[in-house]
N, C-alpha and C positions, 0 to 999 in steps of 0.2 A: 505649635498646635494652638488653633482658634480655642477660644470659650466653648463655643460649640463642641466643638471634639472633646476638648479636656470633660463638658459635663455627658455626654454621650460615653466614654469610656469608662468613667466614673459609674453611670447608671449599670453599663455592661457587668463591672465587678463587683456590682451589689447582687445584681441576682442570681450571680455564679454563686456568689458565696449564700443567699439564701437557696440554692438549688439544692447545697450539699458538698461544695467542694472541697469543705473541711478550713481549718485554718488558715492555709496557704492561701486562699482566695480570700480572708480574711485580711492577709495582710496585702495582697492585692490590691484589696478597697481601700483601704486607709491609705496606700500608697498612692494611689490615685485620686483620691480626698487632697493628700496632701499637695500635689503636681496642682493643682485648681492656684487659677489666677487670685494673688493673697486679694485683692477687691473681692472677689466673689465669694471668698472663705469667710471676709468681714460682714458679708449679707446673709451667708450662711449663718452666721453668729449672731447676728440681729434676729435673727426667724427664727434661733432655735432660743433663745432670751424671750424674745414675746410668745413662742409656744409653751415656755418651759414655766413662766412666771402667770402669765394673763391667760393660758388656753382655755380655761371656761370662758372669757367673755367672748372670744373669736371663732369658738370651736361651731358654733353652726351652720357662720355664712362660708369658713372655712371646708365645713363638711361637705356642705352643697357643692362649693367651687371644686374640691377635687373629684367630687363620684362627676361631676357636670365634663372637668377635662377628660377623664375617662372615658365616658361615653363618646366626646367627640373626636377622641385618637382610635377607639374600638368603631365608630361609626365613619370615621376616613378609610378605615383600612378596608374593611366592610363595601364601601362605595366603591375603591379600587379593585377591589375582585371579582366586583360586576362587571368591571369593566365598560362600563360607561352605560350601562342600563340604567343607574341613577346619578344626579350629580352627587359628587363626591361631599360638597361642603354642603352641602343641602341635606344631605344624610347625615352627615359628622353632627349638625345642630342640631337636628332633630333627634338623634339620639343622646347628645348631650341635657337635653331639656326634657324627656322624659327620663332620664337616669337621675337626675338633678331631684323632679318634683318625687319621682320612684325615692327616691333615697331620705326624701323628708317626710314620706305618707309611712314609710314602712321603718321608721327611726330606729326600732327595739330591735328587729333583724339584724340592719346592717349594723349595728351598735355590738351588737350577738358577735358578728365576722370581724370586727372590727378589733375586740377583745381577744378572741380567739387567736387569732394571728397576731397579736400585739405581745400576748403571754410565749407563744411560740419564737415567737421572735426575740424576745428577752430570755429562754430557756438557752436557746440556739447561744445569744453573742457572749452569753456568761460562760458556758461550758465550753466554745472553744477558745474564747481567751484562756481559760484556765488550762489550754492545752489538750481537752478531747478531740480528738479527730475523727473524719468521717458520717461525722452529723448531718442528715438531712432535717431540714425544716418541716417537712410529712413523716418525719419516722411517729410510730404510733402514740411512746410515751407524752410527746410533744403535743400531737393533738388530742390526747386523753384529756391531760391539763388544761390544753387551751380550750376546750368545749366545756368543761366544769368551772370554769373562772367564766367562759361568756356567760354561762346562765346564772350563775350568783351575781356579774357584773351588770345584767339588763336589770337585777332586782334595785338595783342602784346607781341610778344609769349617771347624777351628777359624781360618784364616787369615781366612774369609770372615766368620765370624762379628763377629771384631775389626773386620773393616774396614767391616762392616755396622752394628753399633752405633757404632761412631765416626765415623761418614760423620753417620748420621741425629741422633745424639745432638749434634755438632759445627753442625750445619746449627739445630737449636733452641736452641743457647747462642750463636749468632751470633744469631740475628733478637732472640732475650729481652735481650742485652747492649745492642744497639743500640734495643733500644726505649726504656731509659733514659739512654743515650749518645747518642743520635742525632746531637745539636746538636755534639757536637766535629768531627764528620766528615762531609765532603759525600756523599749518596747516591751508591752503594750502597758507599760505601769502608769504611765500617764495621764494614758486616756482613761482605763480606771478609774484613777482618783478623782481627776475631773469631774468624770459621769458619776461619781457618788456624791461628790460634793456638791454638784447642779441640783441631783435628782432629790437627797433632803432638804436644800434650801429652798426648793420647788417645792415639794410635797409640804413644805413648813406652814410655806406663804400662799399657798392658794388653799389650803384646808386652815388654815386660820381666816380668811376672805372669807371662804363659804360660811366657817362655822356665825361669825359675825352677822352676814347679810341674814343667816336662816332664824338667829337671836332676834335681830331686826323688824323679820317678817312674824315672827311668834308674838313678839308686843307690842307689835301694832294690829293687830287685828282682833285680840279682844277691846282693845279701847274703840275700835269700829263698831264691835257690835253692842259695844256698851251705850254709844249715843246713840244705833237705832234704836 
């Protein structure tokens, strides 16, 4: 199996398992995490280190690039079902770069969805690792929470940012650690630990950055207004 398959079968048993599949697609995904070419596990472990550590300074041009791919896989498929009434890549851009500048005019929204399904999604991978089953990602509890954390989260959107790249960045330096760990630790203990110890050593070092730069901007800006 190419790169391509092994990441296409991989995406496949991530959405199974966010659909609802319960745990069994849970171990699904991991399984198929794990099958991924060890190079491309080490890039995965790179991206989820620079999300997990530095995601405030990346997180906007990064923002843009994923709603930007979005648009232009929603804008291909979009063209092919015209069926040749428009070009296909000429659409795909075009919706890519309205979704792109959409997605930074309208920051507090998507930030809004972003939270929302970011909280769900963390309800979701705690509760069937710890063995609930039958968990949909849309069951109500899930999005009750997740729409009460988006709106306290827009109130604080650099708070959300941190906790949004160290969520997701913590969550790909657990599955990458235990792909070449595995054998010390009985499933899913591993990845656990991992993803706890990424996610405080994240949460440590990027809200101590913040808190620093925000000290920074506070005493410098009376001594500005003190020489005007």
């Amino acid at each position: 199996m190419n790169i391509f398959d092994q990441l296409s079968a991989m995406i496949e048993e991530f959405r199974n398992w966010l659909q609802g599949n319960g745990l069994s697609s849970l171990g699904e995904f991991v399984e198929a995490f794990n099958e991924l070419n060890p190079y491309l596990v080490i890039l995965f472990l790179i991206f989820g280190v620079i999300l997990a550590f530095f995601g405030r300074k990346i997180f906007w041009p990064l923002f843009c690039l994923i709603w930007a791919l979005i648009g232009f896989s929603y804008g291909y498929q979009w063209g092919e079902q015209l069926q040749g009434a428009f070009y296909q890549y000429e659409l795909a851009i075009l919706c890519a770069v309205l979704l792109a500048i959409l997605s930074l005019q309208a920051r507090k929204f998507f930030m809004f969805l972003i939270a929302m399904v970011s909280t769900m999604f963390l309800l979701l991978y705690v509760l069937t690792t710890l063995g609930f089953d039958g968990l949909k990602l849309i069951d109500l509890p899930f999005v009750i929470v997740g729409i009460l954390i988006g709106i306290l989260a827009v109130k604080m959107l650099p708070y959300l940012i941190i906790s949004f790249t160290s969520l997701f960045g913590s969550f790909i330096i657990g599955l990458g650690i235990d792909r070449f760990t595995g054998e010390l630790f009985p499933k899913p203990l591993g990845q656990v630990i991992f993803f706890i110890i990424a996610l405080v050593a994240s949460f440590y070092i990027q809200f101590r950055w913040f808190r620093k730069e925000t000290e920074t901007t506070d005493s410098v800006e009376p001594t500005y207004m003190e020489q005007e």
